[in-house]
Structure formats: C-alpha cells, structure tokens
BALOBA-1460 file (C-alpha; in Angstrom, 3 decimals):
// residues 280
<rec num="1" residu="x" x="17.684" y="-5.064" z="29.066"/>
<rec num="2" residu="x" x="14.567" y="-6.643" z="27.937"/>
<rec num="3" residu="x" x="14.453" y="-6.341" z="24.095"/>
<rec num="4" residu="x" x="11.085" y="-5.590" z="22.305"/>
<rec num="5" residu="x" x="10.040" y="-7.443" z="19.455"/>
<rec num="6" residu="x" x="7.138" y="-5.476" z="19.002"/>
<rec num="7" residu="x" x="5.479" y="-5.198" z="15.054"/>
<rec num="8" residu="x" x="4.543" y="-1.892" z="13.896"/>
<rec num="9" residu="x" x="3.045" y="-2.716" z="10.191"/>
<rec num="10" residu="x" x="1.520" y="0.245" z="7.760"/>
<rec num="11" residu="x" x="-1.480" y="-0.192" z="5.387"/>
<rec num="12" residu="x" x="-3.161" y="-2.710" z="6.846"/>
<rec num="13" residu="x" x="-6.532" y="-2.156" z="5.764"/>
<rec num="14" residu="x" x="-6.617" y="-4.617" z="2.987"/>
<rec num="15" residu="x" x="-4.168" y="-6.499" z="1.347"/>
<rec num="16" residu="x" x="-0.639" y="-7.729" z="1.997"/>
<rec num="17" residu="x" x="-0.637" y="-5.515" z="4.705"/>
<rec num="18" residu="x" x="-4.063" y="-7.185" z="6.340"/>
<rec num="19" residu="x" x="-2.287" y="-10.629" z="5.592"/>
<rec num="20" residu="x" x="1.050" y="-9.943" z="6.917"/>
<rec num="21" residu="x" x="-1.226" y="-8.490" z="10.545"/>
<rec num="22" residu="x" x="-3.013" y="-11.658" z="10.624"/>
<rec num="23" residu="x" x="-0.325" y="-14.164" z="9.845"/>
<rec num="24" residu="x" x="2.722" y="-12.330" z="12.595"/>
<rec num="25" residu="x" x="-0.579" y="-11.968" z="15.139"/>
<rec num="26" residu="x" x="-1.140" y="-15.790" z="14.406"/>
<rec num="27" residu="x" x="2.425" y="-16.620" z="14.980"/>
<rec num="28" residu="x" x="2.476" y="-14.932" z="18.509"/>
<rec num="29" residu="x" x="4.403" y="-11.620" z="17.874"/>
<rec num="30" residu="x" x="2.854" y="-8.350" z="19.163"/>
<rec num="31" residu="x" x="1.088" y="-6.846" z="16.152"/>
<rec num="32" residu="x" x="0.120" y="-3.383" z="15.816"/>
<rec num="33" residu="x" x="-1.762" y="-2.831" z="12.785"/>
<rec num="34" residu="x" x="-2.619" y="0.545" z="11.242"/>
<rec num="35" residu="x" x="-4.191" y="2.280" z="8.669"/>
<rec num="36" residu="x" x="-5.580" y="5.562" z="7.990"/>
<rec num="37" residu="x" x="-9.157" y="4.353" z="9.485"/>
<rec num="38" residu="x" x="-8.678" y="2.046" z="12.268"/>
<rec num="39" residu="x" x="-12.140" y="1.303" z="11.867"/>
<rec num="40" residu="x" x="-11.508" y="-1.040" z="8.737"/>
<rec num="41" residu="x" x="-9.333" y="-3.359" z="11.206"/>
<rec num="42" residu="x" x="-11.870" y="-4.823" z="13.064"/>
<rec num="43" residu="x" x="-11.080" y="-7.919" z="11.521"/>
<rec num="44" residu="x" x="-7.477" y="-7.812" z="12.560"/>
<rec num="45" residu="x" x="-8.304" y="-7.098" z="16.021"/>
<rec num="46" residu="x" x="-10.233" y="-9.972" z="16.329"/>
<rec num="47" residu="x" x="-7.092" y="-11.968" z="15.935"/>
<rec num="48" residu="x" x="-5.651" y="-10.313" z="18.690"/>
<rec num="49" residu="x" x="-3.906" y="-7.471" z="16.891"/>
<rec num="50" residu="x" x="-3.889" y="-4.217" z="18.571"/>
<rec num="51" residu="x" x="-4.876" y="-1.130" z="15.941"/>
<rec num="52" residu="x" x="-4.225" y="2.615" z="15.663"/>
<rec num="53" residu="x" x="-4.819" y="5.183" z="13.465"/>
<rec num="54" residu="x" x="-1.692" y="6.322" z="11.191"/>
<rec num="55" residu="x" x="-1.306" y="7.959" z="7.898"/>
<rec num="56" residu="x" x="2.193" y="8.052" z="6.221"/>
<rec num="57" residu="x" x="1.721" y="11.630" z="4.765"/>
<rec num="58" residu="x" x="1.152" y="13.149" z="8.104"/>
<rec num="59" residu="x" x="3.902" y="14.244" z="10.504"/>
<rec num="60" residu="x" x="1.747" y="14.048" z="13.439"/>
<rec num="61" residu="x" x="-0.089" y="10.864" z="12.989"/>
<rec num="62" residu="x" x="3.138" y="9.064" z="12.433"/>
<rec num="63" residu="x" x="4.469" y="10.238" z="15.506"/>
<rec num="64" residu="x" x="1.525" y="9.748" z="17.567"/>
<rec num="65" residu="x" x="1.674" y="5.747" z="15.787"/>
<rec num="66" residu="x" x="4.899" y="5.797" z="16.959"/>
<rec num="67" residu="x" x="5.033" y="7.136" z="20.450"/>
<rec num="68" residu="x" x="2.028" y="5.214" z="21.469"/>
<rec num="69" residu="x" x="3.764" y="2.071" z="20.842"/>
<rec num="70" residu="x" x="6.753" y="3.361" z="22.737"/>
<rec num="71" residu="x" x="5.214" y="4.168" z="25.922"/>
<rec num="72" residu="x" x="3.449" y="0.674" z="25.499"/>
<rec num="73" residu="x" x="6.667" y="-1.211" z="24.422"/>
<rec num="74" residu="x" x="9.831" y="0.530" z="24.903"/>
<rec num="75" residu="x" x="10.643" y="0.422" z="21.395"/>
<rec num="76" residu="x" x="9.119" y="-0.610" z="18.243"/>
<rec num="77" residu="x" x="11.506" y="-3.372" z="17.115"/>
<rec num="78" residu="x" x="9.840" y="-4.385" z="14.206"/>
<rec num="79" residu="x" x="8.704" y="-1.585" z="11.308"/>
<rec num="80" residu="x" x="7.099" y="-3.342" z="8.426"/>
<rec num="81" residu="x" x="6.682" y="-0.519" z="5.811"/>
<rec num="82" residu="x" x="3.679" y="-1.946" z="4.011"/>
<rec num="83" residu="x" x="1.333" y="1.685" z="3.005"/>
<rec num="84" residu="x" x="2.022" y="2.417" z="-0.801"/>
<rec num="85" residu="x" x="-0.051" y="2.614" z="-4.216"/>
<rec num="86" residu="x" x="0.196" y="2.584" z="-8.062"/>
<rec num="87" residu="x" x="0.072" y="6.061" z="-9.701"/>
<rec num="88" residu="x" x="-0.032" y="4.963" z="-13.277"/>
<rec num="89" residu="x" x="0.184" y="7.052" z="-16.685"/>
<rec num="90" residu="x" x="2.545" y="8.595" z="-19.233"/>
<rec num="91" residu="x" x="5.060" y="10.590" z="-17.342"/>
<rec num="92" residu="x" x="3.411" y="14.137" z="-19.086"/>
<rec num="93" residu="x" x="-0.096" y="13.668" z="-18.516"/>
<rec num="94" residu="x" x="0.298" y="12.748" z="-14.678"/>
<rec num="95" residu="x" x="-0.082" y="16.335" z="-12.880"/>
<rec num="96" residu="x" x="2.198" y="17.270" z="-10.257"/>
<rec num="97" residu="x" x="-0.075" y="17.458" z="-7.273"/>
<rec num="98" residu="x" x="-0.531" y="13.619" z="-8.385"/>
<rec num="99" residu="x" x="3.320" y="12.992" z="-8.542"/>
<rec num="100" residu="x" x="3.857" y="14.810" z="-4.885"/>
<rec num="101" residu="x" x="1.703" y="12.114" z="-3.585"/>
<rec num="102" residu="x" x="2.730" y="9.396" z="-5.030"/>
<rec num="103" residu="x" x="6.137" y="9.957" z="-3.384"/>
<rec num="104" residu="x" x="4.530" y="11.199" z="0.025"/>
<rec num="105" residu="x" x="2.904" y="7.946" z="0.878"/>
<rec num="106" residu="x" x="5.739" y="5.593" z="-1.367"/>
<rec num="107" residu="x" x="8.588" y="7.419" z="-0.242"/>
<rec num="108" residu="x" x="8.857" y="10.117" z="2.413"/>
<rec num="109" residu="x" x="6.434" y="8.537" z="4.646"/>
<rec num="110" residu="x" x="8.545" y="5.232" z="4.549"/>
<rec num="111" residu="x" x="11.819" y="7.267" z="5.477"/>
<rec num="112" residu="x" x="10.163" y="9.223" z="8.061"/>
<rec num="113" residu="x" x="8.854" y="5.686" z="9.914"/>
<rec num="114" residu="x" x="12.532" y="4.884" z="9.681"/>
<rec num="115" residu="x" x="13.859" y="7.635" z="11.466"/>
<rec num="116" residu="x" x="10.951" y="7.679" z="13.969"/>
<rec num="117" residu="x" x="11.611" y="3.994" z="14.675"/>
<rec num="118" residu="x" x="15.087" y="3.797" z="14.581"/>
<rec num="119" residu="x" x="16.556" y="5.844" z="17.793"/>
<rec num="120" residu="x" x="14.673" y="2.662" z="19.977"/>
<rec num="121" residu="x" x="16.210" y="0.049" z="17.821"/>
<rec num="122" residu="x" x="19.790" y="1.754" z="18.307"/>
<rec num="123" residu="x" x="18.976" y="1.790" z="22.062"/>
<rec num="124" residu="x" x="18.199" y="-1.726" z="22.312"/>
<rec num="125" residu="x" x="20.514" y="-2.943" z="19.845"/>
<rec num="126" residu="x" x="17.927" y="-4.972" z="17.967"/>
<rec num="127" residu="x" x="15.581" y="-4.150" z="15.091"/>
<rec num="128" residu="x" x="14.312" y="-5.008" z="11.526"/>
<rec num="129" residu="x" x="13.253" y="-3.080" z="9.104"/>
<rec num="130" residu="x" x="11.038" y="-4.483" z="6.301"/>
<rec num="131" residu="x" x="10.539" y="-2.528" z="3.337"/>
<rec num="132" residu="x" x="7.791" y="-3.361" z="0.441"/>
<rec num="133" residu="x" x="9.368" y="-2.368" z="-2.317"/>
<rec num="134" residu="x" x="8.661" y="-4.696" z="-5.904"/>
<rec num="135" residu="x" x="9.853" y="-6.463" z="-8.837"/>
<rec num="136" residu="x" x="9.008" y="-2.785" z="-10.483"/>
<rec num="137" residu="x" x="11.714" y="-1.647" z="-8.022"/>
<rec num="138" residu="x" x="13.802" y="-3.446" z="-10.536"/>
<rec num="139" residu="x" x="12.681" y="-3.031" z="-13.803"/>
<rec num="140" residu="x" x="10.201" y="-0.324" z="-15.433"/>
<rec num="141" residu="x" x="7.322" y="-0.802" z="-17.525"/>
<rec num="142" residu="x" x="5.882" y="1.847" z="-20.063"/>
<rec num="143" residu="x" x="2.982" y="3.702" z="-18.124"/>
<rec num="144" residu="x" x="4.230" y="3.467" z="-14.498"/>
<rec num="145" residu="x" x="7.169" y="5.672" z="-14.460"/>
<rec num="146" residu="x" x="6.047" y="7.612" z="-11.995"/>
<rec num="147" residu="x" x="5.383" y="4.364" z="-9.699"/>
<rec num="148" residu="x" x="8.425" y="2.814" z="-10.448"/>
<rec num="149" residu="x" x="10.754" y="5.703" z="-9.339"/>
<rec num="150" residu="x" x="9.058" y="5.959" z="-6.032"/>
<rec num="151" residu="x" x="10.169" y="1.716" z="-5.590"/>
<rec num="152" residu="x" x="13.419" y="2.505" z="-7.510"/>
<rec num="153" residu="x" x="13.880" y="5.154" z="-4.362"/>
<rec num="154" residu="x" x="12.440" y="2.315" z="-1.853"/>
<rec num="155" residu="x" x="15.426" y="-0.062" z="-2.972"/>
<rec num="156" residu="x" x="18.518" y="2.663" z="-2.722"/>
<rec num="157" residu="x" x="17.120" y="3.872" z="0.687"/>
<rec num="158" residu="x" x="17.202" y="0.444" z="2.161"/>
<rec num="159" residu="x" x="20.350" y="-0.383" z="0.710"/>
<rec num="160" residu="x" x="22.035" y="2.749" z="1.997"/>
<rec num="161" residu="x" x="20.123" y="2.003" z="5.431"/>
<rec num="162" residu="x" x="21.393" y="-1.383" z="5.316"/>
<rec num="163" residu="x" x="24.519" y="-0.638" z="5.619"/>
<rec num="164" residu="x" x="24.006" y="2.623" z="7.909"/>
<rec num="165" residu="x" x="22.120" y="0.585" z="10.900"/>
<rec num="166" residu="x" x="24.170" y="-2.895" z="10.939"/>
<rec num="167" residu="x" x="26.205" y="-1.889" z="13.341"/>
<rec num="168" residu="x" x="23.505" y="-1.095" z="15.528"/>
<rec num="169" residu="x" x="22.241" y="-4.686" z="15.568"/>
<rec num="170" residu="x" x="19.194" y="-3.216" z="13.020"/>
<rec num="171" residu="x" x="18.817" y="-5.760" z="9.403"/>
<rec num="172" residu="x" x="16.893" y="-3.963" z="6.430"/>
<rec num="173" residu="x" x="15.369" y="-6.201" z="4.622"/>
<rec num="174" residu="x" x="13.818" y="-5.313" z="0.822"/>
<rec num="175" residu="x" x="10.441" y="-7.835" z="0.084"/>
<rec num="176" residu="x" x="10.019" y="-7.174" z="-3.838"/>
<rec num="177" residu="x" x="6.291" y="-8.806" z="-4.717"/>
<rec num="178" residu="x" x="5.246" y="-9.573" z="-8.943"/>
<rec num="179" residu="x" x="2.192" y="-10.227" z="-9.182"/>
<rec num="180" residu="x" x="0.018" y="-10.431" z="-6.238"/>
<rec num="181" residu="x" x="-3.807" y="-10.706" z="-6.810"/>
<rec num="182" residu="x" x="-5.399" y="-7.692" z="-4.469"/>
<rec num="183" residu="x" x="-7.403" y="-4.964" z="-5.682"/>
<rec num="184" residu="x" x="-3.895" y="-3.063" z="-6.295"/>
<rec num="185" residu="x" x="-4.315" y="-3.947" z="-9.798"/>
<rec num="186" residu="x" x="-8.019" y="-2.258" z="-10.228"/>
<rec num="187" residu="x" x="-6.456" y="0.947" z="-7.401"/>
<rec num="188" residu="x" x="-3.418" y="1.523" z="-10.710"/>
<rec num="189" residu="x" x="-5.589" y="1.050" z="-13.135"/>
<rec num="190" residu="x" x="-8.517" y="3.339" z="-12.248"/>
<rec num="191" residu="x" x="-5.358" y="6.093" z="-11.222"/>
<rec num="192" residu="x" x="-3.987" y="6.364" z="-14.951"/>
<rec num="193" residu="x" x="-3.445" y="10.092" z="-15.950"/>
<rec num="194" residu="x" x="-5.015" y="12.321" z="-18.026"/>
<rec num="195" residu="x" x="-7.564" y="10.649" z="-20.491"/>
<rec num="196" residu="x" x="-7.583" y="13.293" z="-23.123"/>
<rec num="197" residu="x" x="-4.742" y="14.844" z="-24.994"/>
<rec num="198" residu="x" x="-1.752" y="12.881" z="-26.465"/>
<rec num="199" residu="x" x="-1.555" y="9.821" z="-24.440"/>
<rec num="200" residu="x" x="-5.490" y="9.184" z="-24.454"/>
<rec num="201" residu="x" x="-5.036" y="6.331" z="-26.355"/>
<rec num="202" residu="x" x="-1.750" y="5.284" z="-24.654"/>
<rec num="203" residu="x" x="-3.005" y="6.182" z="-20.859"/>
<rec num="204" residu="x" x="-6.331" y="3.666" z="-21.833"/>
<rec num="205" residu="x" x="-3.909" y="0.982" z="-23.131"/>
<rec num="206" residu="x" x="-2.135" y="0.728" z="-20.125"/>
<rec num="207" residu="x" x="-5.064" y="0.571" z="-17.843"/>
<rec num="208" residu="x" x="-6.495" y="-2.182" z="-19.685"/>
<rec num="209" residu="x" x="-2.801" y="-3.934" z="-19.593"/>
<rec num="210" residu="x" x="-2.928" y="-3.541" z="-15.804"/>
<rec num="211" residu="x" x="-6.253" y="-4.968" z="-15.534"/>
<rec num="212" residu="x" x="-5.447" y="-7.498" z="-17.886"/>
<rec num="213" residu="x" x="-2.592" y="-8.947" z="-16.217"/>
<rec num="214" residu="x" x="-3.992" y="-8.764" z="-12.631"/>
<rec num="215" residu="x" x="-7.071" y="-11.034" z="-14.317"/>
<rec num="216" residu="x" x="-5.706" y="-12.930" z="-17.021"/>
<rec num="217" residu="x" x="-3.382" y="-16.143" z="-17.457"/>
<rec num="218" residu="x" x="-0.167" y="-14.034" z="-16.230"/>
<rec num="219" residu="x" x="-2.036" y="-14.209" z="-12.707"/>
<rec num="220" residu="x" x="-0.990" y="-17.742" z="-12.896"/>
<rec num="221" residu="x" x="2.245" y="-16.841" z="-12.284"/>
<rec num="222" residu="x" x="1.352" y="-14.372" z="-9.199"/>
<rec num="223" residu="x" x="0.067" y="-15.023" z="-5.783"/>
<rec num="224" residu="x" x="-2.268" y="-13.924" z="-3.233"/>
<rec num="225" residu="x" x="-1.197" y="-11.624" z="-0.080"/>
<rec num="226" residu="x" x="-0.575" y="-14.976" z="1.962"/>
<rec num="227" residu="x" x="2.531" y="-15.723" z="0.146"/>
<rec num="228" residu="x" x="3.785" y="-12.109" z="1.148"/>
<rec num="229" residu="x" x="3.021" y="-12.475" z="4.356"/>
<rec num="230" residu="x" x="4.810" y="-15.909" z="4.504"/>
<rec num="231" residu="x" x="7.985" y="-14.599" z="3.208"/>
<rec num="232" residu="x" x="7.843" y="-11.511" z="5.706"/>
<rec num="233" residu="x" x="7.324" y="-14.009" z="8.394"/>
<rec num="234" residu="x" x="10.264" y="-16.567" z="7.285"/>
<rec num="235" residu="x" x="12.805" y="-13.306" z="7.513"/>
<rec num="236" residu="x" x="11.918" y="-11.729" z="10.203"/>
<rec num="237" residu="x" x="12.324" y="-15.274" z="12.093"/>
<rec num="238" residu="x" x="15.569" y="-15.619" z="10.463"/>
<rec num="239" residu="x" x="18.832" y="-14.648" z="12.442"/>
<rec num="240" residu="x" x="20.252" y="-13.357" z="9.501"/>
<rec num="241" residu="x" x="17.990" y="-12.501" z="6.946"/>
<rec num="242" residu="x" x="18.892" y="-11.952" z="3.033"/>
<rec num="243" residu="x" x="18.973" y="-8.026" z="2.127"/>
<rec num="244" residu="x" x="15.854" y="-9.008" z="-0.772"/>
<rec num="245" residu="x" x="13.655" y="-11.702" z="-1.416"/>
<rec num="246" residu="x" x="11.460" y="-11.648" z="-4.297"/>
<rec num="247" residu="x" x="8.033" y="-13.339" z="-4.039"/>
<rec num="248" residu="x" x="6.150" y="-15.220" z="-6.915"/>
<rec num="249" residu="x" x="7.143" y="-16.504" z="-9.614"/>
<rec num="250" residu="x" x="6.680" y="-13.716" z="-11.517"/>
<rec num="251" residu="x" x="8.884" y="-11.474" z="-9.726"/>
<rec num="252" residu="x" x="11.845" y="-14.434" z="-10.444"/>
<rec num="253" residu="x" x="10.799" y="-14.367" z="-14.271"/>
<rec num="254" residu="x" x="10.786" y="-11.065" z="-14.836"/>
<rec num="255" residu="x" x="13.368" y="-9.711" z="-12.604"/>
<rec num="256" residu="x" x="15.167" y="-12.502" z="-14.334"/>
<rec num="257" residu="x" x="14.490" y="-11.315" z="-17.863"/>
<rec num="258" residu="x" x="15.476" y="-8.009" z="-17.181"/>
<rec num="259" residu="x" x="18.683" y="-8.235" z="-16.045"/>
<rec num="260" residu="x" x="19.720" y="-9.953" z="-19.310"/>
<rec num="261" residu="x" x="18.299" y="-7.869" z="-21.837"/>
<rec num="262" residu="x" x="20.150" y="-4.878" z="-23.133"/>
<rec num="263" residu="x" x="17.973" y="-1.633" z="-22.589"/>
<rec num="264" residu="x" x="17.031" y="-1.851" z="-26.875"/>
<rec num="265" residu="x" x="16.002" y="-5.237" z="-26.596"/>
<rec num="266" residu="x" x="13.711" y="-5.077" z="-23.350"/>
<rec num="267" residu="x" x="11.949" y="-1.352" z="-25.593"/>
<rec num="268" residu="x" x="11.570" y="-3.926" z="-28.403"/>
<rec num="269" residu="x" x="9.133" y="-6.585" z="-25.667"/>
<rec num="270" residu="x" x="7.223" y="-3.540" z="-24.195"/>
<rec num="271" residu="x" x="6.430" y="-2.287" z="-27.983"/>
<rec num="272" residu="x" x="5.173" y="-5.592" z="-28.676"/>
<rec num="273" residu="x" x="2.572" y="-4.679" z="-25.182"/>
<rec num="274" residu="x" x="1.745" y="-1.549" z="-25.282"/>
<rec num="275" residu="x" x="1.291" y="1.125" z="-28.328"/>
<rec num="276" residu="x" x="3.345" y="3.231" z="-28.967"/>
<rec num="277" residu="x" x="2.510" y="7.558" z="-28.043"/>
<rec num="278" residu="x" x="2.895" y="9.414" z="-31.484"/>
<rec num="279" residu="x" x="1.802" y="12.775" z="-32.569"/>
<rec num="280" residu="x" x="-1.100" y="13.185" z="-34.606"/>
C-alpha cells in the first residue's frame, strides 16, 4: 500500500501558517495550503504549493478541503491545524456571539479536521497530527481568558487523541509558540471587549500590554514564524516525535515560571502588569 505523506495545513494566509507552507513545500513534501481566500496564497503557490479554499467554521468547506485532497492523494497524512486567533478582554464584557467564535475557529473546527482526516490515516496506518496550541495553553494571563480556554481545550484534545490514535500508527503532536512577532499581536489587541462599562479602563490596559509586548524588549525573547515552521518541520521528520515542543525562548521562560509559582504568587506578578478591575 503506498502511504501518503500528503500536508494539509490551515490558516495559511499570513503568518506561521504561510511559513510553515513555504518551508514543508521547500523541503519537498506535498503542501496543500488553505485559507479562507485562496486568493491571498499566490505567494505560496509560487513555491509549488497547491491551494484551496477552506474555512474551519464551515461544515462544508472543510469537507470539500478534505475530500479534494483525498481523491488527489488517497489520504491526507499530514493535518497541520494552524487557523486560530486572539479574542482578548475581561471575561464579562466579551459578548457571547464573540465567545461562540472564538471556540468555532480555535476549537471545533480543529476537532472536526481531526475526525475528517483521521478515517485515511487509520486506513493507511500512518499519520500526524500537528496541533498549534501555545505557551497560553499553559498558563493564563489577565485579559485573555476567553483565548486561553480555547488553547487550554487544544492541549486536552490532543492529549486524549494522543493516546486514542497510537495504535493506529497516527502521532499528535502539540507545537506551543511564546512570542512570535506576526500581526497576531495587533489582530488581539484591536479584538479586546467592550470599551465602556467596568473594564474600560482594564479592557484598554490590556490592549496596550499586548501591543506592548509584541513591540517592546520582551520581543527579544520571541521569534518570527520561521522558527515555527522549523520546529514543525524537525517533528514531523522525526520517527518518533515528542507529544509538545515549545518554541522561543519565551515560551521556555514562562512556561517555566509558571509551573513553579503557587496560583497567589503568579496573581501577585500579573497585578504588578495589569490594573486591577474595581467598582467605582
């Protein structure tokens, strides 16, 4: 049975998702690139990737994605669940609608790839799963609740699917990003909740923060959408790759810092970043 290796990547239009295109198309695997407007990956066709139109929040266009590179490759053998953004505000002034979509393209469009992909992996016996989640799959910072749980969610998925697909000959594999210098900081910060009411001052704070850290000296300590790209690249040509790998230095430091201070300790830090939401 000829196995196919074939790369299926989401949210390629920009970003780690544009680098990660390039770099497997560069590297000689099949590369299908997609994106909600195939017409933003000209680029990526020019370096031989072949493009389609998919959006993670629709049933139909994932399925179309999907069975296009079926009756092209047999299978898709490598899903590289890249689509996502940063819904950022206090947890009371983000409105529902807001919250629902956060999750749709973060969450339930990641699962559904999964079990559109996965029936052709079982067949074959091969596959890989790669799942962007992020250091703030790991730790939560004032401001972004609502985008941490949707990564939170991203890391227990994979780790149940991890286990779920082994036998199958399938390896879920977590990438968890810091800092990476795209305009994902400028997409959080322009998406911060309401900017009236309670948290006005507190919703403005944090957009500034998010700015501010994409821009400022903590960059230092980030990376560009290459360095993604590399890592994604190193696993997937790994027999047995690692269930996570964090990427920048930032993702090590923090991640780092988190896991040894007590929940009291790590309120004190973000008090000393971000003000504090009190009635008037």
């Amino acid at each position: 049975m000829v196995i196919s290796k074939a790369v299926l990547i989401t949210g390629c239009s920009s970003g780690i998702g544009h680098a990660t295109a390039e770099a497997l198309a560069r590297g000689g695997w099949t590369v299908y690139a997609t994106a909600r407007r195939p017409e933003t990956l000209a680029e990526l066709e020019r370096v031989g990737c072949k493009t389609l139109a998919l959006d993670v929040t629709d049933e139909a266009s994932m399925t179309a994605a999907v069975d296009e590179v079926l009756s092209a490759e047999g299978a898709v053998g490598v899903l590289i669940n890249n689509a996502g953004y940063s819904q950022s505000g206090a947890v009371e002034s983000v409105g529902v609608d807001q919250v629902r979509r956060q999750f749709e393209t973060n969450v339930f469009g990641l699962i559904r790839m999964c079990q559109l992909v996965l029936p052709g992996m079982r067949a074959q016996r091969w596959g890989r799963i790669v799942n962007l989640s992020s250091m703030g799959g790991r730790l939560t910072f004032p401001g972004g609740g609502i985008y941490h749980a949707t990564k939170y969610a991203v890391e227990a998925v994979s780790d149940a699917l991890r286990f779920e697909v082994r036998g199958f000959g399938v390896e879920v594999i977590i990438i968890e990003p810091g800092l990476i210098v795209t305009n994902f900081g400028e997409t959080a910060a322009s998406s911060v909740g309401s900017p009236g009411g309670p948290y006005a001052e507190f919703n403005r704070a944090v957009a500034e923060r998010t700015e501010g850290v994409y821009r400022g000296p903590l960059a230092k300590l980030g990376g560009g959408p290459d360095a993604v790209a590399k890592t994604i690249a190193g696993a997937l040509a790994a027999e047995h790759p690692k269930p996570r790998y964090p990427v920048t230095a930032s993702a090590h430091l923090m991640m780092g810092q988190r896991r040894l201070m007590p929940d009291r300790l790590w309120d004190l830090a973000m008090r000393t970043q971000f003000p504090t939401p009190k009635g008037s």
